[in-house]
C-alpha positions, 0 to 999 in steps of 0.5 A: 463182905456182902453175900453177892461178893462169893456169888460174883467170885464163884461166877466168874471162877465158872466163866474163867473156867469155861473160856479157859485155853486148857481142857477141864473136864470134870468126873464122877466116880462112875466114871461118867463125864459131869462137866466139860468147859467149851475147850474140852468139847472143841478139842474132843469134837462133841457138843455138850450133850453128848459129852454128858453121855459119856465116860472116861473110857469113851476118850480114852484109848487102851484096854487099861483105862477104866483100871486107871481111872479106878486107881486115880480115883484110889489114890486122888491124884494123877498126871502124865500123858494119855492117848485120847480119842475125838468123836471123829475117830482120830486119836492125839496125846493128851497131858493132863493134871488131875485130882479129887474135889468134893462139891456138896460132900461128893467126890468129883475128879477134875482133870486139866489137860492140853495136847500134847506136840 
C-alpha cells in the first residue's frame, strides 16, 4: 500500500461526507460547532462561517439543551429527536445519531441527523 492510497481514501471520506443526503455536524466539548458539511448548512440556513460561530445551544430549542449536550458529552452517545431551529426563526424536529471520536487526541461529538416528517 502506498502512502497516497489513505491520503486518496481520507479525501474522499471528507467529499462523501460533504455532499452527503444527511446532516453531519461535528462539536467540541465546548459546545461550539467545528465543522458541518454543506447539508447541514442548507438545512439550518447558514453559511459556513456563521456556522463556525455557533454552538449547539444556538440550534437547539428548550431551556435543557446545554444540560443535554453536557450529558452526551458524559456519556458519548446519544440519539432521538430534537426540536431545532434555523437561522430564519422557524423551528422543525430533527433525528439524529451522535457520539464521540477523538481527532489528534481531542474529543469531538459527531452528530448525523435528518428532519423528522
Amino acid at each position: 500500500m502506498s502512502v497516497a492510497e489513505p491520503l486518496v481514501q481520507i479525501g474522499l471520506l471528507g467529499e462523501a461526507v460533504d455532499s452527503a443526503p444527511v446532516a453531519v455536524l461535528v462539536a467540541a466539548v465546548t459546545c461550539r460547532y467545528v465543522a458541518v458539511n454543506q447539508y447541514a448548512r442548507e438545512l439550518f440556513g447558514y453559511a459556513r462561517d456563521e456556522f463556525d460561530r455557533l454552538r449547539v445551544v444556538d440550534v437547539g430549542v428548550g431551556p435543557d439543551v446545554e444540560a443535554h449536550y453536557q450529558r452526551f458529552v458524559e456519556e458519548r452517545f446519544a440519539s432521538g429527536t430534537s426540536e431545532v431551529r434555523r437561522k430564519d426563526g422557524t423551528t422543525f424536529r430533527f433525528h439524529f445519531r451522535a457520539g464521540q471520536t477523538s481527532i489528534v487526541g481531542l474529543p469531538y461529538y459527531v452528530s448525523v441527523g435528518w428532519p423528522a416528517e
